[in-house]
N, C-alpha and C positions, 0 to 999 in steps of 0.2 A: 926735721919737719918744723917750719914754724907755727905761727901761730892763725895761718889761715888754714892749715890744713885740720889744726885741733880744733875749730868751730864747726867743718865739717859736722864732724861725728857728734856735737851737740845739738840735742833737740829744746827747740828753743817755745817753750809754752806760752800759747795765747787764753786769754780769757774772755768770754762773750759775757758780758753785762747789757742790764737793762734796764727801766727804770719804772717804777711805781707810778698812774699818774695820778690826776684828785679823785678816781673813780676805781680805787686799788686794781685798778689792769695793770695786767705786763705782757708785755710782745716778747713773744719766743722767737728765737732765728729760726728755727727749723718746724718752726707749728704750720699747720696747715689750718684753713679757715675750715668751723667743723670740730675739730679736736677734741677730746674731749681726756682729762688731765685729771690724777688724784693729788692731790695736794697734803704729806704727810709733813708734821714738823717733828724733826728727828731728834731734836735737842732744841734750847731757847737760842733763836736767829737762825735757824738754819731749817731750812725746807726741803722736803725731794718732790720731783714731780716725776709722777709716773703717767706715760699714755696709756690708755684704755683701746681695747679692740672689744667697740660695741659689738652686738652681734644684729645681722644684717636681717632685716623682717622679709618674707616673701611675699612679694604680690598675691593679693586675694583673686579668685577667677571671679569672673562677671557672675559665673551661675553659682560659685559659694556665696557671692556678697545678697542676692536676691533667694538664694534661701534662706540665711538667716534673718532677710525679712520679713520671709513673708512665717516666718516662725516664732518671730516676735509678740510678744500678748502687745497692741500697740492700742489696742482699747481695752477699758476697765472689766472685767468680767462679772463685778458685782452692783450691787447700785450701794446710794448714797449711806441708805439706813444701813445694812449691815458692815459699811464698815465705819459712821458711826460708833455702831457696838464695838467693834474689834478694837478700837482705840481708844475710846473714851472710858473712863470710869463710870461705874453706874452709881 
């Protein structure tokens, strides 16, 4: 066997780098726009980043969002003077 067949069977390791710009961003290879990334430092110079699997919010139905309006105190229930009192020191 020479020596093309021993390179075969080596795996030959690449490194993805990236770089800092003036506004401490970095572009990941494989981020999608969106992402959202923890950022732990595991030691001094060296960082891990982990994704996050937000959790996804359900759309509101038209008749929950117009009930909670209309359930809303959306005027004051008291007048001026008492709450006045409730706040102020006498």
């Amino acid at each position: 066997m020479g020596l093309d067949g021993a390179l075969n069977g080596w795996e030959i390791p690449t490194m993805k780098i990236c770089r800092v710009d003036s506004k401490k961003r970095v572009v990941l290879p494989d981020g999608k726009p969106g992402d959202w990334m923890v950022v732990e430092e595991a030691e001094a110079g060296t960082y891990i980043l982990k994704r996050m699997e937000m959790p996804r919010r359900r759309p509101r139905s038209v008749a929950a969002t117009r009930s909670a309006v209309a359930k809303a105190p959306l005027k004051m229930r008291m007048d001026w003077e008492e709450l006045r009192k409730l706040t102020r020191e006498p």
